[in-house]
C-alpha positions as MATLAB code, in Angstrom:
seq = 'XXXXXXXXXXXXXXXXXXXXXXXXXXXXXXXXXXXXXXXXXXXXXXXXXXXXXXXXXXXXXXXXXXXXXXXXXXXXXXXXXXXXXXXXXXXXXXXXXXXXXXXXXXXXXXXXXXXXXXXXXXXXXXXXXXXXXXXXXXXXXXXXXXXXXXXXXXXXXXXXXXXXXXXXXXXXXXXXXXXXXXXXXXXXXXXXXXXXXXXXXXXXXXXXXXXXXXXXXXXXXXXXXXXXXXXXXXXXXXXXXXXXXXXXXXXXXXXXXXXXXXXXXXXXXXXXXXXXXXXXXXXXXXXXXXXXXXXXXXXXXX';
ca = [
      -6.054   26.497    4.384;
      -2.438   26.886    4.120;
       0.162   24.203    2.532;
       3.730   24.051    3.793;
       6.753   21.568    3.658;
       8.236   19.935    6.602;
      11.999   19.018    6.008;
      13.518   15.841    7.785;
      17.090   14.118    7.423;
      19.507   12.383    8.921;
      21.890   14.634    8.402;
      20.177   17.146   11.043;
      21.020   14.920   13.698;
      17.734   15.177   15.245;
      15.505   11.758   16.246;
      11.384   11.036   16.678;
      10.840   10.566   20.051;
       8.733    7.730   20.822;
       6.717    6.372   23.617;
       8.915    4.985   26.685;
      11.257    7.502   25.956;
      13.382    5.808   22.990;
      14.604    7.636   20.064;
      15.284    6.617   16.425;
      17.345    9.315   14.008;
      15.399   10.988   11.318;
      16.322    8.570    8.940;
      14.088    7.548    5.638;
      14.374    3.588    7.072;
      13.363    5.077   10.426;
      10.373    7.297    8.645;
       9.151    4.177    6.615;
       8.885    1.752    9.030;
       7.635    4.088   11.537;
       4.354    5.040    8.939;
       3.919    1.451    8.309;
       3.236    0.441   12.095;
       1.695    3.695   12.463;
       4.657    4.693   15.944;
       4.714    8.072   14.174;
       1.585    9.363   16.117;
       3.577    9.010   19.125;
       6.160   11.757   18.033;
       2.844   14.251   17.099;
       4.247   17.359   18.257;
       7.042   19.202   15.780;
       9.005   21.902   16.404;
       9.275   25.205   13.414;
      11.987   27.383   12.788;
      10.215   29.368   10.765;
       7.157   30.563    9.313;
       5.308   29.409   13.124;
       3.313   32.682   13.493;
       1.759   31.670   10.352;
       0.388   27.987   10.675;
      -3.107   27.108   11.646;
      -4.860   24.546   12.496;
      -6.376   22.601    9.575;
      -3.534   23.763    7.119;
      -1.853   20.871    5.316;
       1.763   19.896    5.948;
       3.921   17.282    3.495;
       6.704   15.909    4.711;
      10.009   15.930    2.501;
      13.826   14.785    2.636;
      16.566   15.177    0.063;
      18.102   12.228    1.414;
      18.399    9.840   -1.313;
      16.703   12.233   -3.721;
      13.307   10.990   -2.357;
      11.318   13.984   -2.096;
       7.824   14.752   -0.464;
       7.048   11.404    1.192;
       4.252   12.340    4.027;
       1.453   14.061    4.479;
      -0.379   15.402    7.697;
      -2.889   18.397    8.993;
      -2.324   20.471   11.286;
      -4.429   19.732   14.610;
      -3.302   22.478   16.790;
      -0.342   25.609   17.269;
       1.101   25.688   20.698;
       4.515   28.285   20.896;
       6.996   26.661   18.592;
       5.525   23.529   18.024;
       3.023   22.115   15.596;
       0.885   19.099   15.960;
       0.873   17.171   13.103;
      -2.449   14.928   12.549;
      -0.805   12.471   10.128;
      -2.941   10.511    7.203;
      -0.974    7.049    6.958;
      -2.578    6.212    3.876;
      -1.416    9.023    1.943;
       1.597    9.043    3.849;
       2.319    5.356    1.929;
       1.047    6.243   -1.293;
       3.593    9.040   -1.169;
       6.342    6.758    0.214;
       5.227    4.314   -2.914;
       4.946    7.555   -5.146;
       7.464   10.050   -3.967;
       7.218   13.738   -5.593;
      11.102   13.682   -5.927;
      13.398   16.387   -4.314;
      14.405   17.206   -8.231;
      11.057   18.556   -8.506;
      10.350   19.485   -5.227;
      14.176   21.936   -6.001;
      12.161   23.901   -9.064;
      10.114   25.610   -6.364;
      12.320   25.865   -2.904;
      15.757   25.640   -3.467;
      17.202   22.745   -1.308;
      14.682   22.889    1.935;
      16.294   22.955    5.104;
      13.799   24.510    7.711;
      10.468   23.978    8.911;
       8.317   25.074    7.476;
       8.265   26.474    4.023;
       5.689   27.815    2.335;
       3.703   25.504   -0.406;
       1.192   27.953   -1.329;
       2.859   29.678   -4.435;
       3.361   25.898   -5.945;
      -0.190   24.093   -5.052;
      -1.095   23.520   -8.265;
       2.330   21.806   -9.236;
       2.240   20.212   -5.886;
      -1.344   18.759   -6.332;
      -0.667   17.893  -10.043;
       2.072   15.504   -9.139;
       0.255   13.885   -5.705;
      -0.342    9.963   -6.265;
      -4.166   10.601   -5.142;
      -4.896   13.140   -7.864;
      -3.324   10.951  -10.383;
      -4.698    7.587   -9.705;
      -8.279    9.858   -9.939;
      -7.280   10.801  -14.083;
      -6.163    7.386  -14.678;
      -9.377    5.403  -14.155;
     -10.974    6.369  -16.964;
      -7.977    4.703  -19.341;
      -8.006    1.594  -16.758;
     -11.077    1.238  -16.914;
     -11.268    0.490  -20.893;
      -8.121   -1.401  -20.551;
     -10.432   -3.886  -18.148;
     -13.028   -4.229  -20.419;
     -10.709   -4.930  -23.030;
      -9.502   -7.851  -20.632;
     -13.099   -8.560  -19.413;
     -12.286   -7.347  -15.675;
     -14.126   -5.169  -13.625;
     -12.237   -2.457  -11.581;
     -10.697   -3.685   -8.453;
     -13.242   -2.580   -5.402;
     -13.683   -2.734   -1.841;
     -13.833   -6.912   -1.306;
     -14.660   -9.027    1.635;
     -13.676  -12.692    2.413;
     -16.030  -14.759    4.483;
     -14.643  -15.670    8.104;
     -14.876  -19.138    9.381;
     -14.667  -18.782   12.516;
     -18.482  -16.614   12.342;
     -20.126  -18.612    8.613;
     -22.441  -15.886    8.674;
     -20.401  -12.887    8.849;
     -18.309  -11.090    6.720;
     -14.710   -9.856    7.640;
     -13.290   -6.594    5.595;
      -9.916   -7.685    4.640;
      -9.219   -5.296    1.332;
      -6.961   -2.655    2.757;
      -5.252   -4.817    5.164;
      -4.331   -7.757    2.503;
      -5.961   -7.534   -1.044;
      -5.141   -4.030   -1.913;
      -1.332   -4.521   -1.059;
      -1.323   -7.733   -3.401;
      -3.279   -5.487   -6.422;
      -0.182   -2.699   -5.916;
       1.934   -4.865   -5.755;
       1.060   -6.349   -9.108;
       0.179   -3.149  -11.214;
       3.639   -1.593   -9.823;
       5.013   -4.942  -12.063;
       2.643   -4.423  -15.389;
      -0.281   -6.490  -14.422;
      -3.703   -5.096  -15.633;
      -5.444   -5.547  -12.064;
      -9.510   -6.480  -11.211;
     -12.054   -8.590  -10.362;
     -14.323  -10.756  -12.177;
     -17.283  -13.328  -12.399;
     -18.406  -16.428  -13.624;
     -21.999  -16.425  -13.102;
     -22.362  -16.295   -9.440;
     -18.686  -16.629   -8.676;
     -16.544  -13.984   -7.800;
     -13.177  -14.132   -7.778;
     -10.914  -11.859   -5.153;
      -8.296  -10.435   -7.754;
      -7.027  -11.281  -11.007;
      -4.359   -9.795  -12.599;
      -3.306  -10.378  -16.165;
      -0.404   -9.386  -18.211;
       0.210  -10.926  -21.257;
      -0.380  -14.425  -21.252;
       0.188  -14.408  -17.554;
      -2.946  -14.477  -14.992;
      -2.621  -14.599  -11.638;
      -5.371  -15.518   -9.513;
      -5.879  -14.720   -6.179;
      -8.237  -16.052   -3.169;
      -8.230  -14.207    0.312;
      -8.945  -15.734    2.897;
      -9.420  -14.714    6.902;
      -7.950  -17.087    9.638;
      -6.506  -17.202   13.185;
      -2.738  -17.320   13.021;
      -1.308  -20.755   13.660;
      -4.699  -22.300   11.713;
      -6.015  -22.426    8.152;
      -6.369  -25.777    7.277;
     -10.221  -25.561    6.247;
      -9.476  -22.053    4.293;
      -7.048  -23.969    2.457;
      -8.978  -26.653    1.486;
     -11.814  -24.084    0.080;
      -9.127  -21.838   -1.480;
      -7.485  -24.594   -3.383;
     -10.709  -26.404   -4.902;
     -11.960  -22.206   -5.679;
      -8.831  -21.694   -7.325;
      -8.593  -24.376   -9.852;
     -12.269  -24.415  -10.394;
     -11.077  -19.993  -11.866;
      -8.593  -21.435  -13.495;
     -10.705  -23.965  -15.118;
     -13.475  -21.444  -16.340;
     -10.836  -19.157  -17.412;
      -9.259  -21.491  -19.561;
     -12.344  -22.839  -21.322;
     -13.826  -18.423  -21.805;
     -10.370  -17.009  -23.160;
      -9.572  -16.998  -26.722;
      -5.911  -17.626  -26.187;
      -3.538  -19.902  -23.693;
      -2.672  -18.084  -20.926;
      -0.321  -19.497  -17.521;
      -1.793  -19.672  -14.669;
      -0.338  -18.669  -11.040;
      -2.613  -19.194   -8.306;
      -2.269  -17.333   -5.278;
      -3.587  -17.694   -1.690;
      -3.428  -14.912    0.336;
      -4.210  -15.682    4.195;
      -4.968  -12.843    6.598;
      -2.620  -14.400    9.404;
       0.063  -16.857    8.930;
      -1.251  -20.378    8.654;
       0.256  -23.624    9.798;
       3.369  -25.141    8.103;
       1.488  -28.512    7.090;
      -0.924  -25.976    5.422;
       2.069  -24.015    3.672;
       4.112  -27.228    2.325;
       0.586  -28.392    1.180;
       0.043  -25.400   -0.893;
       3.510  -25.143   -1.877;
       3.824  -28.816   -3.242;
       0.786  -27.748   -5.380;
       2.403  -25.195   -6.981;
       0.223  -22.286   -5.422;
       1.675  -19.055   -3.795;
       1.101  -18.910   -0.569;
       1.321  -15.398    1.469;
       0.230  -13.695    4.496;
      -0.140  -10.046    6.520;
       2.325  -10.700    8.740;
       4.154   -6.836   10.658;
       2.023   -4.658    8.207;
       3.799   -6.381    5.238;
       3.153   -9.255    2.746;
       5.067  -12.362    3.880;
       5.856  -15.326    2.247;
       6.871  -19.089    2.505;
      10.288  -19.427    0.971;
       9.240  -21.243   -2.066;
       6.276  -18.828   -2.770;
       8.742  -16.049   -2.227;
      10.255  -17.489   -5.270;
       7.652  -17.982   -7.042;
       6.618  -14.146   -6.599;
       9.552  -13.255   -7.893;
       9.538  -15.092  -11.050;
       6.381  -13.461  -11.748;
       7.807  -10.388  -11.353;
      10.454  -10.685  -13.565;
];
């Protein structure tokens, strides 16, 4: 199984070619945003300019620009060879952690001197390549998080589930969709990230940094609604806080966070807000937030 790189830009004046016939220039903006609503399947096919007698299926293409010094920012296999044209089978996951995690074009220069045509070939570099992809590393940096949690009393953050109301009994998955884009976006800003219990209680997410801990309750509800979530959120939130503050051994500040699957009703928003808790939700494949909690968020980034 081969490895080669796929260059895109703006500059090249070429587009992806979407369903309905519309077009959007090979842009990085254009790239991100068409990962993150996953469009980019509909433009599958790719044509080489070089190096096409060579490709197979199940070989591994990354996708790189130089614009903006970004680098290798997507990754794909190879599903089938027809003439010219490759179709590219491509992994959205890793295609955001790369976009979060970019193997910059500075690097990416050290083995293929400014990449202009599809494709090159990755195969002399793999062990560079795979050294540097944000996958591999996350893999050798468990062992160190994981000691750092202990040292806070957290347990690694895991798959989680939030209870649905609209089925009591039933359980809804909402880690990848909401959680894990919450715990990112707190260790990308120096939080220490888990979960953790208090007997029987669980709580969704915590992350701690310094004398900072921000707690967070996920919650599944129709959009437009939320009202009973909210009520359970809030009293589960302050009852964390209050076990937290009487098992630490020094004073920490406390931001608690609910994070709604779907965007809730404003009386349920201004409620939350006049409470002091952040209020977010999944709203076009992105976190989304009520003006004052957008605030809020950013304070605690700071």
């Amino acid at each position: 199984m081969a490895i080669w790189l796929y260059p895109i830009s703006e500059r090249s004046g070429k587009w992806f070619e979407l369903n309905g016939g519309s077009k959007l220039p090979t842009s990085i903006e254009n790239y991100k945003e068409l990962v993150r609503n996953k469009r980019l399947r509909e433009d599958a096919w790719w044509r080489l300019r070089i190096n096409y007698k060579r490709v197979q299926p199940g070989d591994e293409i990354y996708v790189y620009t130089g614009d903006q010094g970004m680098g290798i920012i997507g990754y794909a296999k190879v599903k089938a060879v027809e003439d010219r044209f490759v179709h590219m089978g491509f992994d959205f996951e890793k295609c955001e952690s790369l976009i979060r995690s970019p193997i910059r074009a500075h690097e990416v220069h050290q083995w293929i001197h400014y990449p202009r045509s599809a494709v090159c070939d990755l195969e002399p570099f793999r062990a560079q390549l795979e050294h540097r992809l944000p996958w591999r590393s996350n893999l050798a940096v468990n062992k160190s998080k994981t000691v750092e949690l202990k040292k806070l009393r957290l347990r690694p953050f895991q798959t989680i589930t939030a209870t649905s109301q609209v089925k009591r009994h039933q359980q809804q998955l909402i880690h990848d969709t909401l959680l894990k884009p919450i715990a990112s976006a707190l260790e990308a800003n120096g939080f220490s990230v888990g979960m953790k219990n208090f007997g029987k209680l669980q709580i969704d997410l915590v992350g701690i940094r310094g004398k900072l801990a921000v707690i967070v309750e996920g919650k599944s509800n129709s959009r437009g609604r939320g009202r009973e979530e909210a009520r359970q959120a809030f009293g589960q939130l302050h009852e964390y806080q209050w076990y937290f503050s009487r098992t630490e051994r020094k004073k920490m500040d406390y931001q608690l966070w609910v994070a709604f699957q779907n965007q809730p009703e404003e009386a349920v928003i201004e409620f939350l807000d006049d409470h002091g808790l952040l209020v977010s939700w999944y709203q076009n494949n992105r976190l989304s937030f009520s003006v004052r909690s957008k605030e809020r968020f950013d304070r605690i980034r700071a």
